[in-house]
N, C-alpha and C positions, 0 to 999 in steps of 0.2 A: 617354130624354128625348123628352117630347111636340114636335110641331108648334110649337108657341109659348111653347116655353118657354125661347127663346135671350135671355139677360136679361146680360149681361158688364158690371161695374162699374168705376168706378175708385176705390175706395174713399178714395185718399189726394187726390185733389184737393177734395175740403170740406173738409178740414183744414190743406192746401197754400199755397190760393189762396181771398183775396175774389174771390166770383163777380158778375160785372154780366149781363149779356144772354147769353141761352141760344137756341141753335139746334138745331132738328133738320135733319140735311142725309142726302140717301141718299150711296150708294159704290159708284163704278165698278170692279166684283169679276169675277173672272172665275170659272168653273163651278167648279172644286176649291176654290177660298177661300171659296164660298159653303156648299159642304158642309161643310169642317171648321169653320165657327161654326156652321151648325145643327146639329155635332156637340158642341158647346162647348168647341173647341179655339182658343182666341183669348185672346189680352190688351191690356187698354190701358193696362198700367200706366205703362210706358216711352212711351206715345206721345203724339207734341204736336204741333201744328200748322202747316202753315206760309202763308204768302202768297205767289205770285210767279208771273210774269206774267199777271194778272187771275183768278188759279186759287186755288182754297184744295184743300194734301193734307195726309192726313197719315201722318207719318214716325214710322217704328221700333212700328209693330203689330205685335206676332205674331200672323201667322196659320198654325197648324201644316200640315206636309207634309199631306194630305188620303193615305191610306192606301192607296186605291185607283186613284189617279191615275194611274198608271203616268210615263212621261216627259213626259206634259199639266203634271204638277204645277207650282205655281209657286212664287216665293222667298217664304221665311217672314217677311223681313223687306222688301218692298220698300214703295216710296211708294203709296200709294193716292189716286185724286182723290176729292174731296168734291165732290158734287155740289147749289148752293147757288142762287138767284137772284140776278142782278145787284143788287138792291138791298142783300139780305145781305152777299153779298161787299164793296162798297161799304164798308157797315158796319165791317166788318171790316178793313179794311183801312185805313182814320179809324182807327181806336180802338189796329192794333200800330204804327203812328204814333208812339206816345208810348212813351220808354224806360220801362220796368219792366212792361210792359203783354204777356199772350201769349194764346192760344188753346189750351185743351185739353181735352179728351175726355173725358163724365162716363159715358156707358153708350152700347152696344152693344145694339139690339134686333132684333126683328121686326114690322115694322108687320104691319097685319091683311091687307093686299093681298098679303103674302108677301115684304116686301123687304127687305133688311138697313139698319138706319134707325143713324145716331150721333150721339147728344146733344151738341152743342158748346158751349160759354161762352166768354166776353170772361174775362179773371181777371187779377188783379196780385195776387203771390206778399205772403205772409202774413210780419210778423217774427218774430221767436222771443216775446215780449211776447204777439203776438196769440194762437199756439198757444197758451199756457202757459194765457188766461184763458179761451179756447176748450174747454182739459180741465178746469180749474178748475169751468166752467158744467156741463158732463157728469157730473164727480160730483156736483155739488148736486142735480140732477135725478136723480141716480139715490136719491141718500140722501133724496131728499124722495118717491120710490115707494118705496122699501121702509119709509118712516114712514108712508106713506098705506094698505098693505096690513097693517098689525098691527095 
């Protein structure tokens, strides 16, 4: 794996959650957590967001043991701070205000500076109704490319 090709998804939250306001915030990492994702040992599938004392982290990432770390290494699952502006946070913290309302994790990057960068959004979880016409639209779209290519 090249230089910049640290790209970590969370595939199920555009399916999960209606997404409102999206952020990019850096992450307060320490030297081995920083190796094993430009290893591409990381997931965000499990992990959501939280608010609390003027801080935004977030909880239950995996970031894998880093292989070479000897006893430096650090816990695979701890809290990470997001590092955001007063104003964002702000934001953020208006919007998980309101019950049904949460913050989570769309991808894990690499800015071009070299820093571990994670896409965050506003979202309120989806009902079963919204899914259903959410796949409903995906296969239309798909049967409407494979009519387009014959």
């Amino acid at each position: 794996m090249s230089k910049n090709e640290v790209n970590i998804r969370n595939k199920r939250a555009r399916f999960e959650y209606h997404l409102m306001d999206e952020f990019v915030a850096g992450m307060q990492l320490t030297g081995t957590e920083i190796k094993s994702i430009r290893n591409g040992k990381a997931s965000i599938l499990e992990a959501y967001c939280v608010y609390s004392n003027k801080e935004v982290w977030i909880r239950n990432m995996h970031i894998a043991a880093y292989e070479n770390g000897s006893f430096y290494n650090h816990k695979p699952r701890g809290d990470r701070k997001l590092l955001l502006n007063k104003k964002e946070i702000l934001k953020i913290e208006k919007f998980l205000q309101v019950k049904g309302n949460t913050l989570v994790p769309l991808r894990m990057f690499l800015s071009d500076k070299g820093w571990i960068k994670l896409e965050i959004a506003c979202a309120q979880g989806k009902k079963l109704h919204d899914k259903r016409q959410d796949l409903k639209e995906k296969d239309d779209r798909r049967d409407m490319d494979r009519a387009m290519k014959k």
